[in-house]
Backbone atoms as SQL, in Angstrom:
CREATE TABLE atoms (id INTEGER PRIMARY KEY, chain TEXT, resi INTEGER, resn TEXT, atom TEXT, x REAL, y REAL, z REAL);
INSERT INTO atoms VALUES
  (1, 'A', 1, 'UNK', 'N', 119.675, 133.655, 3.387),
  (2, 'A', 1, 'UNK', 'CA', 118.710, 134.270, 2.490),
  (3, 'A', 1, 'UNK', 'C', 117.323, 133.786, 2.873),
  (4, 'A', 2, 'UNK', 'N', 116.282, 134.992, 3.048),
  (5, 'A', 2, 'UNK', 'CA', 115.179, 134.494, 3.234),
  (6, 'A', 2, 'UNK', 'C', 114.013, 133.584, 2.308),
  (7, 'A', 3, 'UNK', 'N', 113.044, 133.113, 2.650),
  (8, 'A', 3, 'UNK', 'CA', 112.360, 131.839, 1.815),
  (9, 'A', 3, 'UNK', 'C', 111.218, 133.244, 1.334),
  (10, 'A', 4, 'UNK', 'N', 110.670, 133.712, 2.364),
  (11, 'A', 4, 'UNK', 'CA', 109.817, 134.952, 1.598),
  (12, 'A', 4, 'UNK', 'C', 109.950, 136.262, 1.138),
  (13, 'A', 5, 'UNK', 'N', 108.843, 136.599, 0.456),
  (14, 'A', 5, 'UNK', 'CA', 109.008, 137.966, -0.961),
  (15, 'A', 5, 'UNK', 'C', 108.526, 138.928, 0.319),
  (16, 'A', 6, 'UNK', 'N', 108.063, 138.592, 1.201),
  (17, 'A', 6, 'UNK', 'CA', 107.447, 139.823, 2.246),
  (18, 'A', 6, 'UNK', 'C', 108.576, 140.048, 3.209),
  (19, 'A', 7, 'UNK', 'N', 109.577, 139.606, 3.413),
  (20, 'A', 7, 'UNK', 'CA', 110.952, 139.473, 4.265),
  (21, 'A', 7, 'UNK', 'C', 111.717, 140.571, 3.530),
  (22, 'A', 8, 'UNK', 'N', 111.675, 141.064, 2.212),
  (23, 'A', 8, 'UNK', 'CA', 112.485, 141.604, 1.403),
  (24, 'A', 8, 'UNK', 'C', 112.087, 143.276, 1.530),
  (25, 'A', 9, 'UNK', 'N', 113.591, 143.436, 1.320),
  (26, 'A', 9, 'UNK', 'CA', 113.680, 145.378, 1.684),
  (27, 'A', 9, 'UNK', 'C', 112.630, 145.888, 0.378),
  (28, 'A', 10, 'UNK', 'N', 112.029, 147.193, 0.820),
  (29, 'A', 10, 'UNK', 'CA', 110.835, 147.525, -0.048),
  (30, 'A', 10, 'UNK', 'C', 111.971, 148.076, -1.408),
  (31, 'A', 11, 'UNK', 'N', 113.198, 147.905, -1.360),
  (32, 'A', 11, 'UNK', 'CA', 113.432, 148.398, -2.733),
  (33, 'A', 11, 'UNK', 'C', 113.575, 147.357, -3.732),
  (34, 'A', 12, 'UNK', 'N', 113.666, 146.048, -3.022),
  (35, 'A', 12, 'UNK', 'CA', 113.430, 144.608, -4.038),
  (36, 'A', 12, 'UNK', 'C', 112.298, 144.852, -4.343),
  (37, 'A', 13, 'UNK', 'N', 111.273, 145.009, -3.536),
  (38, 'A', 13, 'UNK', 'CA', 109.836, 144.712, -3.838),
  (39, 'A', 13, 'UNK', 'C', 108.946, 145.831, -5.498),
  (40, 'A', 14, 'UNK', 'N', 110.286, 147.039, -5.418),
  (41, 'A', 14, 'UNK', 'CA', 110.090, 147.655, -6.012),
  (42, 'A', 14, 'UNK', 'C', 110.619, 147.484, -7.689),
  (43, 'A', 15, 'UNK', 'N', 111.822, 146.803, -7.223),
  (44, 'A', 15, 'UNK', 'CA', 112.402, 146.665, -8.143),
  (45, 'A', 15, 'UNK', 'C', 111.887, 145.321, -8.884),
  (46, 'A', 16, 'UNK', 'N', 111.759, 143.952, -8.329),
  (47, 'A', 16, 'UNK', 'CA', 110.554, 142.968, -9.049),
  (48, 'A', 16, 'UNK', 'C', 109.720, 143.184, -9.347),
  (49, 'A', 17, 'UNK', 'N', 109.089, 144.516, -8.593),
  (50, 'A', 17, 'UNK', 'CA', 107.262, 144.948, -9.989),
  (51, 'A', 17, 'UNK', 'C', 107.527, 145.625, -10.714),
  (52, 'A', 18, 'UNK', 'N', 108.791, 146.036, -10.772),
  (53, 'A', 18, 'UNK', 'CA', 109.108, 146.205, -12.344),
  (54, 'A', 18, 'UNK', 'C', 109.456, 145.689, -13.115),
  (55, 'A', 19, 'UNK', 'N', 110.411, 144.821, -13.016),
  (56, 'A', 19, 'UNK', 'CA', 111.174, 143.512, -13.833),
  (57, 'A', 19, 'UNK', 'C', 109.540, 142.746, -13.779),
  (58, 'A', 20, 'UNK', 'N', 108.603, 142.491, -13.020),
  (59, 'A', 20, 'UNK', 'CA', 107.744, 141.575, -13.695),
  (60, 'A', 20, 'UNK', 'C', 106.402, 142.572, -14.658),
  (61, 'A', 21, 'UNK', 'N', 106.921, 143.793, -14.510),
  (62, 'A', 21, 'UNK', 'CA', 105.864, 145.090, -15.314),
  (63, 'A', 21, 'UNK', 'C', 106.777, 144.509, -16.529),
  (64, 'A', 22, 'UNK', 'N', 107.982, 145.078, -16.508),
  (65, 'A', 22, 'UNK', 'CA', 108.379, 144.914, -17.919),
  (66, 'A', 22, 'UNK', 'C', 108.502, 143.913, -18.737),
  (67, 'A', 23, 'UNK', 'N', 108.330, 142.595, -18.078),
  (68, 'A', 23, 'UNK', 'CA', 108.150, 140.911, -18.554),
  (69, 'A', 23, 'UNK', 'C', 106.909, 141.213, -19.062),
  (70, 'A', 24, 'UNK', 'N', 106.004, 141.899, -18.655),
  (71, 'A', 24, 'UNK', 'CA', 104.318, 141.824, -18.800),
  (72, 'A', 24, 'UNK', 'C', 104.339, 142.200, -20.088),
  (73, 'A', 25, 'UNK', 'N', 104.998, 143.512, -20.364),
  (74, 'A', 25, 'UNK', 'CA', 104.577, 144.562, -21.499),
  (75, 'A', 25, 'UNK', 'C', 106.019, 143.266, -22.668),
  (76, 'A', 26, 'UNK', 'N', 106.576, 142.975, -21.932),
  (77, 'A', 26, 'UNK', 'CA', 107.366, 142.235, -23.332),
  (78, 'A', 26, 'UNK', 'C', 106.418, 140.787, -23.675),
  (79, 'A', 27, 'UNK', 'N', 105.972, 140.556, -22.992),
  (80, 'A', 27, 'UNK', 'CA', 105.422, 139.471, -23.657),
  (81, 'A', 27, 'UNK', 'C', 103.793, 140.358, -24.737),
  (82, 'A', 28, 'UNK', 'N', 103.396, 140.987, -23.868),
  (83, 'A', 28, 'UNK', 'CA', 101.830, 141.527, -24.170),
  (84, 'A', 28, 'UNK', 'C', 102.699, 142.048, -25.914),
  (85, 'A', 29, 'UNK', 'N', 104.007, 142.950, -26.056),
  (86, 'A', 29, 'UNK', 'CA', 104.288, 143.315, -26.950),
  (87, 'A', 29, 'UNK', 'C', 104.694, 142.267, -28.234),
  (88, 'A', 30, 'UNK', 'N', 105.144, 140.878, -27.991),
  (89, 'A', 30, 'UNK', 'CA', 105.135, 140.032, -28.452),
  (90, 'A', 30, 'UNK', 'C', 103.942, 139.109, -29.235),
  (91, 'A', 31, 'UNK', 'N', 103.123, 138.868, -28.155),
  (92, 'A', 31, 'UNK', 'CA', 101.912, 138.523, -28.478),
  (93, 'A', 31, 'UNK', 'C', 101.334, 139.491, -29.690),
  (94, 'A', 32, 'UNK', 'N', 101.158, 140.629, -29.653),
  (95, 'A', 32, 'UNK', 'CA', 100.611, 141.660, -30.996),
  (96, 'A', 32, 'UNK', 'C', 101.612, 141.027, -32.256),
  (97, 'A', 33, 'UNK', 'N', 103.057, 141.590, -31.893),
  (98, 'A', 33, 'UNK', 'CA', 103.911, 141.020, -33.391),
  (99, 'A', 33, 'UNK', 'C', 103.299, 139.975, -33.924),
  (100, 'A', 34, 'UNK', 'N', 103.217, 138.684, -32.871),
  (101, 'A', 34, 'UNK', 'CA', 103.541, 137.484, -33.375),
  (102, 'A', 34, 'UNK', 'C', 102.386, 137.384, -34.166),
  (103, 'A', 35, 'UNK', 'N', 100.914, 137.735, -33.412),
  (104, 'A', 35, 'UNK', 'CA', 99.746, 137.808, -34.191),
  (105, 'A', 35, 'UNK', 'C', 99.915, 138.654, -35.661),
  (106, 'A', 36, 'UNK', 'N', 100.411, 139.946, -35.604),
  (107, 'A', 36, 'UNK', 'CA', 100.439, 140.467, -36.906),
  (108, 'A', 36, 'UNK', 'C', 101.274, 139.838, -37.683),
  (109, 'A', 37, 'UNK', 'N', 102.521, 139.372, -37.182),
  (110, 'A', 37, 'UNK', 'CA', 103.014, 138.408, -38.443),
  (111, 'A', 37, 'UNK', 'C', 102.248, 137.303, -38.688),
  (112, 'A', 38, 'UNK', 'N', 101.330, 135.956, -38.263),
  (113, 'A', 38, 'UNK', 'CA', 100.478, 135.528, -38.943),
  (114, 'A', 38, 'UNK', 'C', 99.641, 136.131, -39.279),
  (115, 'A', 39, 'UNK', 'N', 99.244, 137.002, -39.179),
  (116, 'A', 39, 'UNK', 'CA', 98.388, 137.762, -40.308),
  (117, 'A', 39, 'UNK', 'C', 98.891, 138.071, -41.633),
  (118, 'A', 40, 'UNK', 'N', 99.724, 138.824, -41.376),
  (119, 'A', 40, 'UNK', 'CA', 101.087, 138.930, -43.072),
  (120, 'A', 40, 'UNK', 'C', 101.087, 137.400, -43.517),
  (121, 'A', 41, 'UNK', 'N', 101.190, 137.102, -42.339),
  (122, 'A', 41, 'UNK', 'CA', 101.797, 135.330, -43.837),
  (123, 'A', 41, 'UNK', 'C', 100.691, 134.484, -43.916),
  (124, 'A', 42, 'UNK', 'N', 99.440, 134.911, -43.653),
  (125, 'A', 42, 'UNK', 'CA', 98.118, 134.575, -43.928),
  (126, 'A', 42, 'UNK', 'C', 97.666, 135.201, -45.128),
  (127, 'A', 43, 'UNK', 'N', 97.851, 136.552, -45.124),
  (128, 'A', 43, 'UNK', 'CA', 97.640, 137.242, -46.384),
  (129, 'A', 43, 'UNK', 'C', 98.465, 137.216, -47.716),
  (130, 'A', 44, 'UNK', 'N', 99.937, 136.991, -47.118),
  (131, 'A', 44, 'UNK', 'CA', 100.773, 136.650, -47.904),
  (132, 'A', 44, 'UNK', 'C', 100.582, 135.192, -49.363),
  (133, 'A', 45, 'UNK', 'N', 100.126, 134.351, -48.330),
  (134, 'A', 45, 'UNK', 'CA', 99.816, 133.081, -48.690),
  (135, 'A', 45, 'UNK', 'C', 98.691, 133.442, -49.992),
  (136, 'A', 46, 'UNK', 'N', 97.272, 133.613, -48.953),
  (137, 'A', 46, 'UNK', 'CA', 96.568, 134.273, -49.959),
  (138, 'A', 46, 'UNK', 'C', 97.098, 135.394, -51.271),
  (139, 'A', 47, 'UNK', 'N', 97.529, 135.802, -51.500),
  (140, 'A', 47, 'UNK', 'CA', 98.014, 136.031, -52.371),
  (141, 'A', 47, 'UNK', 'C', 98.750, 135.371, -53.307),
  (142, 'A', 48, 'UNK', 'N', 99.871, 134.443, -52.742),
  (143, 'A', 48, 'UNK', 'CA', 100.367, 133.412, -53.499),
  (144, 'A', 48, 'UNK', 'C', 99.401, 132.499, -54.468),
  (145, 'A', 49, 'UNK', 'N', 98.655, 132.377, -53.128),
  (146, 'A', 49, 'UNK', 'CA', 97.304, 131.719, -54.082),
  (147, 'A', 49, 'UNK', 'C', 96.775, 131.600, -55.482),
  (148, 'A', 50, 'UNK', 'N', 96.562, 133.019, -55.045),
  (149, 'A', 50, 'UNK', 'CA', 95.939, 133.851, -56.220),
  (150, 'A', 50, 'UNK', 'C', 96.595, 133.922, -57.315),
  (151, 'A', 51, 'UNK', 'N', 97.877, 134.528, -57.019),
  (152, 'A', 51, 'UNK', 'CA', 98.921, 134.593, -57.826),
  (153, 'A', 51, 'UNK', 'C', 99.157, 132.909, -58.999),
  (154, 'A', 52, 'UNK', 'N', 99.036, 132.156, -58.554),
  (155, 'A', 52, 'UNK', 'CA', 98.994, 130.741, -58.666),
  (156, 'A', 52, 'UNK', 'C', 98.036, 130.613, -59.544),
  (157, 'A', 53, 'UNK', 'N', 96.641, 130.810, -59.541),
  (158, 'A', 53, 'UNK', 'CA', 95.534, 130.618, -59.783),
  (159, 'A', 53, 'UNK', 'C', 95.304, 131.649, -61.480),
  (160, 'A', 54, 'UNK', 'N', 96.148, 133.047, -61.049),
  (161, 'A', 54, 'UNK', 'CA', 95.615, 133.610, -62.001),
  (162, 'A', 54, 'UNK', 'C', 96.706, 132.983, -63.242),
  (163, 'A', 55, 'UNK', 'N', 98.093, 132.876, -62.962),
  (164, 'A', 55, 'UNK', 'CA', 98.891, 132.260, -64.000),
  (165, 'A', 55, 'UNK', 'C', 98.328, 131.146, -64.251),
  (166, 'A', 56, 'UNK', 'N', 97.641, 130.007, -63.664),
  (167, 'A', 56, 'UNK', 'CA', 97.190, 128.557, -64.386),
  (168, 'A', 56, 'UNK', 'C', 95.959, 128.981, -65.452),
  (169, 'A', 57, 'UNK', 'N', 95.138, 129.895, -64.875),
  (170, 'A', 57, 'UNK', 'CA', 94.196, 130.334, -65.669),
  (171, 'A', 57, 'UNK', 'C', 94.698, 131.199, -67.052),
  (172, 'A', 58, 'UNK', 'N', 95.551, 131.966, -67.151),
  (173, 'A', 58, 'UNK', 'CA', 95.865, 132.900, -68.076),
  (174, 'A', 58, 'UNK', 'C', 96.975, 131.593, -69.113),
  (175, 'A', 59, 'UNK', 'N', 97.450, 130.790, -68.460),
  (176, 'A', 59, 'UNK', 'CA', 97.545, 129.596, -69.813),
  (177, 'A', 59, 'UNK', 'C', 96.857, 128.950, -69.873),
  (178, 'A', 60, 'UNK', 'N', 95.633, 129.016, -69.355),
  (179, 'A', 60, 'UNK', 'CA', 94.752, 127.805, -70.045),
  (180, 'A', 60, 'UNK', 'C', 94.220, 128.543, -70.819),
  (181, 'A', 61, 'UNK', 'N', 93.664, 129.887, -70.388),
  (182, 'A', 61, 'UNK', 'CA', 93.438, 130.865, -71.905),
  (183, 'A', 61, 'UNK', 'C', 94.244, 130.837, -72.928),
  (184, 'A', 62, 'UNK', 'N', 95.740, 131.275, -72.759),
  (185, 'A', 62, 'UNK', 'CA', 96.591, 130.796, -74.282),
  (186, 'A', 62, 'UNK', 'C', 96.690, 129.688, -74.837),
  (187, 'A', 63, 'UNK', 'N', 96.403, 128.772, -74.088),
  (188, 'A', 63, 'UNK', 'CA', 96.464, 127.569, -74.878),
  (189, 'A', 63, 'UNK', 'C', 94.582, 127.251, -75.223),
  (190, 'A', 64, 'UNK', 'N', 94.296, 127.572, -74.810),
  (191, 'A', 64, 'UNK', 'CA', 92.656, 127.560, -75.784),
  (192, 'A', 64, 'UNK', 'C', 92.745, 128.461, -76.900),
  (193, 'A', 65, 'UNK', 'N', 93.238, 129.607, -76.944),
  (194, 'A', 65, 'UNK', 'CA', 93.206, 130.515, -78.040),
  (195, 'A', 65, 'UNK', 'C', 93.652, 129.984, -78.839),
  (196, 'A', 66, 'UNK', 'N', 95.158, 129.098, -78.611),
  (197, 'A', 66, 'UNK', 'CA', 95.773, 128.639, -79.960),
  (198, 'A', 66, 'UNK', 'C', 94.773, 126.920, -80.283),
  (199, 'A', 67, 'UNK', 'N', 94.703, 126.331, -79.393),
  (200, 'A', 67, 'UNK', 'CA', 93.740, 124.976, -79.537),
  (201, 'A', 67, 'UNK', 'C', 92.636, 125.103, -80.352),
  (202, 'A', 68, 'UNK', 'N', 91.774, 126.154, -80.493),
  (203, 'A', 68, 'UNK', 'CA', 90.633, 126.507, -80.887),
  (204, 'A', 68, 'UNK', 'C', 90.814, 126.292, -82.856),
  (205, 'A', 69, 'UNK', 'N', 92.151, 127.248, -82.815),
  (206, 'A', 69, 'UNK', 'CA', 92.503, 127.214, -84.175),
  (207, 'A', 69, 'UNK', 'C', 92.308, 125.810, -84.831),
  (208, 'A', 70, 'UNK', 'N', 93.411, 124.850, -84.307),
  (209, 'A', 70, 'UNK', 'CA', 93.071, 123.315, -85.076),
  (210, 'A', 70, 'UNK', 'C', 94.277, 123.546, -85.526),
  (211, 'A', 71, 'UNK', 'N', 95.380, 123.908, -85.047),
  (212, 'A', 71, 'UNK', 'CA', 97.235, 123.648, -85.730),
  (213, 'A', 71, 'UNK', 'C', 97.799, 123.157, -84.821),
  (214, 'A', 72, 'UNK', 'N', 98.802, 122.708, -85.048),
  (215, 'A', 72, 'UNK', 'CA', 99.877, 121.467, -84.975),
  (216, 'A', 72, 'UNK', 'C', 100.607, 122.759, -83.137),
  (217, 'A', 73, 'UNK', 'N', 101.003, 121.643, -82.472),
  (218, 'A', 73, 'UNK', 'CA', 101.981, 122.041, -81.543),
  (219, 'A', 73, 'UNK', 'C', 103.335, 122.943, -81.819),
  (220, 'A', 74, 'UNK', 'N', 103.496, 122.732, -82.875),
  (221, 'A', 74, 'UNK', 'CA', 104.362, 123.328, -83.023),
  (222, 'A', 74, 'UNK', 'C', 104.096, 124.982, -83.816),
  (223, 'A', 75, 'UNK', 'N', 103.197, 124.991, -84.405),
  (224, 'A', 75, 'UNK', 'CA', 102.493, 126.116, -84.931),
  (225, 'A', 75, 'UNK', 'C', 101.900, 127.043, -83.601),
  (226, 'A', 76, 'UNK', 'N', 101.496, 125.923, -82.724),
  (227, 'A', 76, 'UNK', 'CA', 101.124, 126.717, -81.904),
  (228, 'A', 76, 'UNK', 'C', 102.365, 127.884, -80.824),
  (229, 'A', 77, 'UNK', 'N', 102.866, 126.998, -80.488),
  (230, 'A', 77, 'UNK', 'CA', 104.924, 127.687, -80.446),
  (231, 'A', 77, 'UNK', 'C', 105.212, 128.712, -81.349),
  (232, 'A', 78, 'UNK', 'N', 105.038, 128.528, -82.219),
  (233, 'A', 78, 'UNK', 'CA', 106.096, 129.711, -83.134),
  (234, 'A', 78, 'UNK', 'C', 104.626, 131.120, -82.604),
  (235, 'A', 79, 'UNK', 'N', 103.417, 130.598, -83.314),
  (236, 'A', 79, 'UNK', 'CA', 102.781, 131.786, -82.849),
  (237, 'A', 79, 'UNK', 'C', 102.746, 132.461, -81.433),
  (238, 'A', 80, 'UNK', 'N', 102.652, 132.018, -80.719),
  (239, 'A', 80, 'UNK', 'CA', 102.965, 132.167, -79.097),
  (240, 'A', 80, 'UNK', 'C', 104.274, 132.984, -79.772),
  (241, 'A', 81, 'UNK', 'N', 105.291, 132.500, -79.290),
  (242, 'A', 81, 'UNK', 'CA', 106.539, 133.438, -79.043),
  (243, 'A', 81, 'UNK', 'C', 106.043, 134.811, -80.279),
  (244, 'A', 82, 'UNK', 'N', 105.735, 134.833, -81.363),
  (245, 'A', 82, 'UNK', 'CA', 105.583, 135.761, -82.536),
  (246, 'A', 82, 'UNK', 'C', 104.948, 136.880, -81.569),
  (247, 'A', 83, 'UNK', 'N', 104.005, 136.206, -81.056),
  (248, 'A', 83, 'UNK', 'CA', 102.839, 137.215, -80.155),
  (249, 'A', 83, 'UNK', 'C', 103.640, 138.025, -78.821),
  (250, 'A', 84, 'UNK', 'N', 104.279, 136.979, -78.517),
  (251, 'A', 84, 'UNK', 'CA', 105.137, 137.510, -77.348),
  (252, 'A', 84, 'UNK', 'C', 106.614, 138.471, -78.072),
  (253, 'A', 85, 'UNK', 'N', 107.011, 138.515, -79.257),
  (254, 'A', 85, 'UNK', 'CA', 108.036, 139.387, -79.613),
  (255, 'A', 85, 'UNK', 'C', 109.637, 138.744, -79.631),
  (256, 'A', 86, 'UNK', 'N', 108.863, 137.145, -79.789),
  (257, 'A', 86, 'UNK', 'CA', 110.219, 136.327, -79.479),
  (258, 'A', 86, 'UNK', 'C', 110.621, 135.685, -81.032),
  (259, 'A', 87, 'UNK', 'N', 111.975, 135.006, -81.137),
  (260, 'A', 87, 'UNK', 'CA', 112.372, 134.873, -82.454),
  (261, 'A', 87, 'UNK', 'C', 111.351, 133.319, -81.981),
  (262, 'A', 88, 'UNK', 'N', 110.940, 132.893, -83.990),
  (263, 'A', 88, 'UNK', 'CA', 110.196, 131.345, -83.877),
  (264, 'A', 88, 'UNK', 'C', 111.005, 130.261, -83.629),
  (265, 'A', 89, 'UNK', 'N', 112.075, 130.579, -83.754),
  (266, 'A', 89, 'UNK', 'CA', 112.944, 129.494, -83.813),
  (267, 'A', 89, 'UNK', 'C', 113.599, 128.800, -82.053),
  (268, 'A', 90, 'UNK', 'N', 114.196, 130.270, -81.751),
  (269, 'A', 90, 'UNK', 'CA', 114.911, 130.237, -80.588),
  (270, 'A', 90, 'UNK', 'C', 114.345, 130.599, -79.553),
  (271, 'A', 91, 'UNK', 'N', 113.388, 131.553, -79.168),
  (272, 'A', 91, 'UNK', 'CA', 112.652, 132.182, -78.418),
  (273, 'A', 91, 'UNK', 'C', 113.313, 133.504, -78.073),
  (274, 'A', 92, 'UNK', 'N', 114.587, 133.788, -78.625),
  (275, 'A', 92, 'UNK', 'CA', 115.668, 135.122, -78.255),
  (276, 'A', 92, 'UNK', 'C', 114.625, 136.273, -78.368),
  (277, 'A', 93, 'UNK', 'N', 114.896, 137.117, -78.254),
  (278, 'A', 93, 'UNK', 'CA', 114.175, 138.621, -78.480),
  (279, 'A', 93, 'UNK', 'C', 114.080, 138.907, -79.767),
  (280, 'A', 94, 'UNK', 'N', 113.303, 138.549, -81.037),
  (281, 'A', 94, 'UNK', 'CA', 113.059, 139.127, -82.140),
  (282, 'A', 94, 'UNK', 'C', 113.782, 140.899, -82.364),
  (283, 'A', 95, 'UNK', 'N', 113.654, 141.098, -83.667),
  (284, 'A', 95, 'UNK', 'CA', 114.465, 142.016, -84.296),
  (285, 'A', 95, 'UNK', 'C', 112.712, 142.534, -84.429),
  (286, 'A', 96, 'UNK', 'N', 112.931, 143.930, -84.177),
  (287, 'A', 96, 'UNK', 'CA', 111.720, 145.051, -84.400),
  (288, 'A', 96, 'UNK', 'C', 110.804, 145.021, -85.630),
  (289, 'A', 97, 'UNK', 'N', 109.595, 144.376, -85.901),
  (290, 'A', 97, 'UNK', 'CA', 108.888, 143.933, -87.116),
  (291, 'A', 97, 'UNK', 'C', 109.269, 143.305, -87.585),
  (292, 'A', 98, 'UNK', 'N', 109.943, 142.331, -86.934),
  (293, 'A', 98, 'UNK', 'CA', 110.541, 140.785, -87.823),
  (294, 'A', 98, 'UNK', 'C', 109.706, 139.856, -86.819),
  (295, 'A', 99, 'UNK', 'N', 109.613, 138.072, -87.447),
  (296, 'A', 99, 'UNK', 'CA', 109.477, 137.247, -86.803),
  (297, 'A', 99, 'UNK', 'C', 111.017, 136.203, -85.546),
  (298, 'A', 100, 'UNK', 'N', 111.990, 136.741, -86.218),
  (299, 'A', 100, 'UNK', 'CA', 113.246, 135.917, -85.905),
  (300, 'A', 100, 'UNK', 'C', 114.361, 136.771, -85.461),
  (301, 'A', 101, 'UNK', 'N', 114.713, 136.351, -84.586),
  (302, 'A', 101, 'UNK', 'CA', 116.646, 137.354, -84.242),
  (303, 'A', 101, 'UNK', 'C', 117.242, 137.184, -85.301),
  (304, 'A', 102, 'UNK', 'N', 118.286, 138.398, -84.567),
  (305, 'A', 102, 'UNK', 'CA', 119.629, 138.453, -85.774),
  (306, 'A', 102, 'UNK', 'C', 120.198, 137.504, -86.285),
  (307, 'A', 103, 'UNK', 'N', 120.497, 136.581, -85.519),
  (308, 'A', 103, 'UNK', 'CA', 121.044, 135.149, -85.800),
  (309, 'A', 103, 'UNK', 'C', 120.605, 134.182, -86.956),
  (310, 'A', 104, 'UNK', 'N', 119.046, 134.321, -86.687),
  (311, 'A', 104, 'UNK', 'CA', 118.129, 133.557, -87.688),
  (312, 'A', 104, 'UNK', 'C', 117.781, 134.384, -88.936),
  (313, 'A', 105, 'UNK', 'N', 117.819, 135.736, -88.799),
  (314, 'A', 105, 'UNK', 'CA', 117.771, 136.402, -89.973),
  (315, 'A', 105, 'UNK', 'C', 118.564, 136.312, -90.790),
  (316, 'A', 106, 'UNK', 'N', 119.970, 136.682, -90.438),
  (317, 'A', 106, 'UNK', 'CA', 121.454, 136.316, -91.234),
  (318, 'A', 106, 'UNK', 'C', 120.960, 134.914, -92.105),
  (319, 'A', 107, 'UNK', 'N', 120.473, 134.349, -90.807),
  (320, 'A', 107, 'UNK', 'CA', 120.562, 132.264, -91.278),
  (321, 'A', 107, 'UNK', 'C', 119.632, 132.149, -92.627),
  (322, 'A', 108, 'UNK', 'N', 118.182, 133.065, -92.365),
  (323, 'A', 108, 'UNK', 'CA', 117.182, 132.569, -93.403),
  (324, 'A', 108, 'UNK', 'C', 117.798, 133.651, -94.729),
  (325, 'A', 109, 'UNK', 'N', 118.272, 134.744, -94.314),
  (326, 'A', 109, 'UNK', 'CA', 118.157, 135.237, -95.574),
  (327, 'A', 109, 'UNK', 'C', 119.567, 134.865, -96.766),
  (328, 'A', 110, 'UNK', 'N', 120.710, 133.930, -95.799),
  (329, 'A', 110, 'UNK', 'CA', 121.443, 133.031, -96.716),
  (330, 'A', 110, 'UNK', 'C', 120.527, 131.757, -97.377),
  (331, 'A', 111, 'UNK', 'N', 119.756, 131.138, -96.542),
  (332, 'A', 111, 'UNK', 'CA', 119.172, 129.878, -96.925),
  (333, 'A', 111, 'UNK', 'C', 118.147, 130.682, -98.728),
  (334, 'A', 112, 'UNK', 'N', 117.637, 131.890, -97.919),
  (335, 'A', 112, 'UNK', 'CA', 116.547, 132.051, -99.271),
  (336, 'A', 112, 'UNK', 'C', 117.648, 132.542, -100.408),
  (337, 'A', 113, 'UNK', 'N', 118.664, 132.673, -100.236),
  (338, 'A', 113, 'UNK', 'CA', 119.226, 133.187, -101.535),
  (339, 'A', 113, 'UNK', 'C', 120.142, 132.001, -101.927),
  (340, 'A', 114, 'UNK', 'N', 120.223, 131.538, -101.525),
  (341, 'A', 114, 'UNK', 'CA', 120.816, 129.795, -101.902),
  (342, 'A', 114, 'UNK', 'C', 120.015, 128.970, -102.933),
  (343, 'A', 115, 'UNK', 'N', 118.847, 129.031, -102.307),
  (344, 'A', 115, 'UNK', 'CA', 117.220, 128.525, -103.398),
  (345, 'A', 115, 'UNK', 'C', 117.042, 129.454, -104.047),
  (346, 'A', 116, 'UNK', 'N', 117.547, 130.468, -103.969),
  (347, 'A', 116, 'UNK', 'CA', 116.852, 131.354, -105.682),
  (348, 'A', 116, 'UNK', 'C', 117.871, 130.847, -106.522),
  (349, 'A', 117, 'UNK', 'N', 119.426, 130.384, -106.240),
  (350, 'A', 117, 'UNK', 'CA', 119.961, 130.461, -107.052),
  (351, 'A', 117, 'UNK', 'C', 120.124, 128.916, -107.727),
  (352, 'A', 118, 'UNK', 'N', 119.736, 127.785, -106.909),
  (353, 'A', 118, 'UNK', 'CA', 119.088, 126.876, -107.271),
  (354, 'A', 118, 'UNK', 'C', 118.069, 126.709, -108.181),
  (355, 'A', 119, 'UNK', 'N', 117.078, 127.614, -108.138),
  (356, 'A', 119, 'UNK', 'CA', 115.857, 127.592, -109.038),
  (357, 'A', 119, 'UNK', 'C', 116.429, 128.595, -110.646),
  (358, 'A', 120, 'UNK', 'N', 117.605, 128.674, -110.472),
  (359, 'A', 120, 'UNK', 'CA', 117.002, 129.804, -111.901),
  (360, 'A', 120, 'UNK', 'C', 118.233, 128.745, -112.946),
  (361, 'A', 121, 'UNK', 'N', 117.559, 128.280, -113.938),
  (362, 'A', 121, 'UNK', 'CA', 118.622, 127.509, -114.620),
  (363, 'A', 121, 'UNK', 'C', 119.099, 127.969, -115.559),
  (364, 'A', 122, 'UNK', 'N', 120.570, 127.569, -115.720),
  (365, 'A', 122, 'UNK', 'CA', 121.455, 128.081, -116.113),
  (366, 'A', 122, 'UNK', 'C', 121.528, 127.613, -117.451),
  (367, 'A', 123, 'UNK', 'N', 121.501, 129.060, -118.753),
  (368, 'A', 123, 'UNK', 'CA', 121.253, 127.602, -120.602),
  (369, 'A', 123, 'UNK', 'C', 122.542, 127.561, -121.031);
């Protein structure tokens, strides 16, 4: 086997400028991806960012709205979930123009009829 590329039948010669054409265009085609995918996960990021930024900000707004008031942590909880459509107790999905789920409704409206019947005395 010969040591030189100029020793070689012109159909090698033909056939390596293509195998090194098509190395060319695979890398040149690579190089674009690879760049556009750091671009996506440059933008991506940025966004995360943001994303990040706008949720820390949008509770520091709810929690100033309720802070501002001057009530207890726990007042501040029940109103939060109330606002959000959640029961005060549990956070479950409230019952439609109620403050509390089914669960807690059943619960309070035994507890309030327990104390009425406590309060009314018997002569």
């Amino acid at each position: 086997m010969s040591d030189s590329i100029d020793e070689l039948p012109p159909e090698e010669h033909k056939r390596i400028n293509l195998l090194s054409e098509q190395a060319r265009v695979a890398k040149d085609r690579y190089a674009r991806e690879s760049a556009k995918l750091k671009a996506d996960m440059a933008h991506m990021r940025g966004l995360l960012v943001n994303l990040k930024r706008e949720a820390t900000d949008a509770r520091k707004a709810h929690v100033e709205a309720y802070t501002a008031l001057g009530i207890s942590r726990q007042r501040e909880w029940q109103r939060a979930r109330t606002s959000k459509g959640q029961c005060r107790l549990c956070g479950d999905p409230s019952e439609p123009d109620e403050k509390h789920c089914a669960k807690h409704l059943s619960h309070l409206s035994v507890n309030v009829k327990q104390a009425k019947k406590a309060r009314i005395v018997q002569p």
